[in-house]
N, C-alpha and C positions, 0 to 999 in steps of 0.2 A: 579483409580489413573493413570497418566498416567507414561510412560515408556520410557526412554531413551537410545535406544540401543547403544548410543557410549556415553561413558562418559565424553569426555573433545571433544570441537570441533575444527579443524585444524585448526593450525598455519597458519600466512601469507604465502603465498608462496607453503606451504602444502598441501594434499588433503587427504579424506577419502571417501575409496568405501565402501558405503552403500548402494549397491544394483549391480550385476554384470551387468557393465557398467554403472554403474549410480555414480560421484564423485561429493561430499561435496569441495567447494573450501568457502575462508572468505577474505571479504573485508574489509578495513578499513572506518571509513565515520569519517568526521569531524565535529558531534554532540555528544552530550549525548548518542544518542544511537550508539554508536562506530563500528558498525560490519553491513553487511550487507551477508547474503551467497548465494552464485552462486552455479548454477551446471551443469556439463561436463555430457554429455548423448554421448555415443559411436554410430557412428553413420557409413553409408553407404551410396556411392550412385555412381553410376557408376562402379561398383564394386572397388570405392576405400574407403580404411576404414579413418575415420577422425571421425570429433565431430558435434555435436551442444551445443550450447552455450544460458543455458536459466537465463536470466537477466546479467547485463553487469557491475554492481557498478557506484561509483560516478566519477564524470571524474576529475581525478586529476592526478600529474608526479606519485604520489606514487600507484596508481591504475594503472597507465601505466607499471610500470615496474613489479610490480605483474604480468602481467599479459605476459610481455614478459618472466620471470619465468618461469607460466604454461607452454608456449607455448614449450616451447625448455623440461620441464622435465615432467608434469605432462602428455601432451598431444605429447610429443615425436616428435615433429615438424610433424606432422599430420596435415590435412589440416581442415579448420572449414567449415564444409557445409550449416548452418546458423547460425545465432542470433535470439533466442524467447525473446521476451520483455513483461513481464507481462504485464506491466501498465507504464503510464511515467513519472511516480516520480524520481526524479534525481538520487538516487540512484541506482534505475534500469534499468535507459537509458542514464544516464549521458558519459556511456564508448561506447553505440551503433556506434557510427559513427566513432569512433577512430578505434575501432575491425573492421567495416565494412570496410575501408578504408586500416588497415592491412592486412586482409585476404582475402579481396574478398567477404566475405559472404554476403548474402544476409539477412534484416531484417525482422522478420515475429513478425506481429501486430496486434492489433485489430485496425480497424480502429478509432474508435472514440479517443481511446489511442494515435496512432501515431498523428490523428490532434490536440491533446492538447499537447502534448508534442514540437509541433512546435506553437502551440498555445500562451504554457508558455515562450517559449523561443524567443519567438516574442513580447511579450506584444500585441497578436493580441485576439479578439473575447472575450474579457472581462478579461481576465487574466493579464491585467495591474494593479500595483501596486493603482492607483488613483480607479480604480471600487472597488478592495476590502478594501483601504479602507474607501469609502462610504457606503460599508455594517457594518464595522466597529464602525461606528461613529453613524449610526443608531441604533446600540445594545446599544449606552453608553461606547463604550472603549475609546474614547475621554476624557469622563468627568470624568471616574471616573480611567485612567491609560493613564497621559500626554505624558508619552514615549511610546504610542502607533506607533508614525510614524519611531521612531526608529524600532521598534521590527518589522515593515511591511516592510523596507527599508533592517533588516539582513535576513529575511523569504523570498527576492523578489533576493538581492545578491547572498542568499546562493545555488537558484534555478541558475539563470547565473553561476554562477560560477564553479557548478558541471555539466551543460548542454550546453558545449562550441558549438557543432551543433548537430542538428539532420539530419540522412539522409534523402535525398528529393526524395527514392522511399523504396513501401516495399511490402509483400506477407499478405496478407489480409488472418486473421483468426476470425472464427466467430464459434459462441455458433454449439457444435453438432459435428464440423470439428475430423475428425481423422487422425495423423499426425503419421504415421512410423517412428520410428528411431532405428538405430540395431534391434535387437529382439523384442524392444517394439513397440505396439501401444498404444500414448497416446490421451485420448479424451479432447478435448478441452469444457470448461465450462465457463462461463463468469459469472459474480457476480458483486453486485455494492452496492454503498455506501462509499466504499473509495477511489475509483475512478471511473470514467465513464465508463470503459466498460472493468475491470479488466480479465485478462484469468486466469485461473487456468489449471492443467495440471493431467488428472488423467489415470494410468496405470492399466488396470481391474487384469492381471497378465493372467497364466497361469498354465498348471500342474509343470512347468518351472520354474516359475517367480511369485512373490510376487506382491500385490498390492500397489500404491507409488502414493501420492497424493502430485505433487509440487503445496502450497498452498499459495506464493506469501504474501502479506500482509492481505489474507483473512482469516487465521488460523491462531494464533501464540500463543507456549506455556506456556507464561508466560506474557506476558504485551497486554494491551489490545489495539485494530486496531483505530487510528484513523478514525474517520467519522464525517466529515463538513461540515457546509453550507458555500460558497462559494460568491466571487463578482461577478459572471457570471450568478450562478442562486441563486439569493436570495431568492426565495421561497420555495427552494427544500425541500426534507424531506429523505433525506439519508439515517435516523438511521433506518428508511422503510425498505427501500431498500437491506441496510446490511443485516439486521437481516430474512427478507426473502429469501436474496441470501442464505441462509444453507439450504434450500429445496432442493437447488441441489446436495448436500453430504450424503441424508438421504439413498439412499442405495449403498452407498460405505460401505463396512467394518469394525469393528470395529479392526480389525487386521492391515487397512492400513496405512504404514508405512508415516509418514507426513513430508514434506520437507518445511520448513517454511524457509522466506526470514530473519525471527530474531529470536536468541535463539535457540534451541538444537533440531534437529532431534526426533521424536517422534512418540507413539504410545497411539492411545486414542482419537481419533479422535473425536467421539458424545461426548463422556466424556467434551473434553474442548468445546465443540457447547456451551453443556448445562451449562456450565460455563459461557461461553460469556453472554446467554441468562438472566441468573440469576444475573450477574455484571448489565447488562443493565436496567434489572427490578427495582435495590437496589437503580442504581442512579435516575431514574425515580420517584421512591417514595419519594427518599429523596431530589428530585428539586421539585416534585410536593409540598410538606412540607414546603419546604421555599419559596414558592411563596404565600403565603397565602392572603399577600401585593403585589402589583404589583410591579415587578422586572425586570428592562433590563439583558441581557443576560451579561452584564459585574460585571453586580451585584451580580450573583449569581455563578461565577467563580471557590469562594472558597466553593461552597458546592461538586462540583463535582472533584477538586483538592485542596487536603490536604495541597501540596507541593508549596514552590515559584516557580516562575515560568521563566526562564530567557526568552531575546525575542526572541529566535527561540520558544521557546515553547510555549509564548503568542498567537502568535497565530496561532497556532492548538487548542489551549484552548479553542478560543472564539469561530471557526468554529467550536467547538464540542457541547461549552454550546450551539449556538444557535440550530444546530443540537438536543440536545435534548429536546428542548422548544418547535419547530416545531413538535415534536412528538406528545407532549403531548397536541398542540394545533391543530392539524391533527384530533387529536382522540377525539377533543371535550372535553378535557379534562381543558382544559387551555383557557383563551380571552387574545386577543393580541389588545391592543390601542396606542396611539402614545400619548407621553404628550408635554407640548409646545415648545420644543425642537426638536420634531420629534423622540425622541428616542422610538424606541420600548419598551415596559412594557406586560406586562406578569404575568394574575394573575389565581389561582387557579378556576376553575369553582364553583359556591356556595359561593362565597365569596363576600363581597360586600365591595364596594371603597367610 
């Protein structure tokens, strides 16, 4: 079962220390999933004490003033001596160049992350709104959900609109890196599948100090990580990838304390792997079930979501159905043909058309 050591999580504006020097801050985001959580790590350097600042929220007035809050109460007008940026999904790099711009800090990224997130915010290296969706249209989201180009056009805005720039230098972090801050060292882990070259953040602890794994959108306690194929690599096989990426957690602790990007501080960490692992498996079996008949990935939508679907959510929907179709035809499980339409189809192995 897993465990939640703080029971309600901070208010806007608010923070909780959940680990000395380690502080729980919450963002608002303007979707469904309403919250996004940052966190304040106490920090040194030069022998002057101030912060680091890992992930940034979406960039909005209401995220900006949140934030000039912290700065004056949480963090004592202290000076910030970086910006860590998971990955660069708008909600965690949306406020990067605002902050960096406010305080001087400098951004620390994985490369591949910072060149998409100037990538997304450019409509450069395939990440324009016309490439995905021609991956779109090849699954069938065309034919069988006409207000597809709506739903690509609010999924394509809602990225501009929280990722007003990105800065145009930064401090290159890679798989292995170990990064000092206050008392802690934390090791740097990269993971993928939900995005390209995702950092996680793990603190081994001490006789001192607890173990604290900031797990970004790669662990989260209660809803499960999107992972999609995309218009830039239409062949990818992400849900690979993800579900590999937990090799790299297998000897952390099961005592370490999880700082997840959504949802409640936690302890339980293989607990919810093996959870992820077993969700993955159930949709798996029961796409593989419904393709018995050859099925584009728009077609089979509703086996892997219950729920309607508004169009921010369409489509992550569909980069996940395909996402898991490539799995299961990776694995030789599945044949993929195109019918006269070019849409992709998708039928069980042993099955005959």
């Amino acid at each position: 079962m897993l465990t939640y050591p703080c029971e309600n999580p901070p208010n806007h504006g608010e923070s909780i220390e959940v680990a000395p020097g380690v502080f729980w801050i919450r963002m608002p985001l303007p979707f469904a999933l309403d919250h996004i959580n940052l966190w304040l790590l106490r920090d040194r350097k030069d022998g002057v004490d101030g912060w680091t600042i890992v992930d940034t929220g979406y960039g909005s007035d209401e995220t900006h003033a949140l934030w000039e809050r912290h700065f004056a109460e949480t963090m004592q007008s202290k000076p910030v001596h970086r910006i860590i940026v998971t990955h660069y999904h708008p909600d965690h790099v949306g406020c990067a160049n605002w902050l960096h711009e406010h305080t001087g800090a400098p951004l620390w990224m994985t490369a591949t992350e910072f060149m998409s997130a100037h990538a997304a915010a450019d409509d450069a290296a395939g990440f324009d709104r016309d490439n995905s969706a021609q991956l779109f249209i090849a699954h069938g989201l065309a034919r069988a959900r006409p207000d597809y180009a709506a739903a690509q056009a609010t999924r394509t805005a809602a990225f501009k609109k929280g990722v007003a720039k990105v800065p145009r230098q930064f401090v290159r972090i890679m798989d292995g890196d170990e990064i000092r801050i206050g008392a802690r060292v934390w090791h740097v882990k990269t993971v993928f599948g939900h995005a390209p070259e995702h950092a996680v953040l793990f603190s081994a602890g001490d006789e001192n100090t607890d173990q604290i794994l900031i797990s970004g959108d790669q662990v989260l306690p209660r809803i499960s990580t999107n992972v999609g194929v995309w218009g830039n690599q239409p062949e990818a096989n992400p849900l690979k990838q993800f579900l590999d990426s937990f090799d790299k957690f297998k000897n952390m602790p099961e005592t370490t304390q999880v700082l997840p990007s959504h949802g409640r501080v936690f302890t339980g960490l293989h607990e919810r792997i093996a959870e992820y692992k077993l969700h993955h498996q159930e949709r798996l079996a029961e796409l593989s079930a419904a393709i018995m008949e050859p099925k584009s990935a728009a077609e089979v939508l509703g086996v892997l979501f219950k729920r309607p679907l508004d169009n921010h959510q369409l489509i992550f929907a569909i980069g996940e159905a395909i996402a898991h179709l490539h799995y299961l035809w990776y694995r030789g499980e599945a044949t993929r043909t195109q019918d006269a339409d070019g849409v992709y189809l998708f039928q069980r192995v042993g099955m005959k058309h």
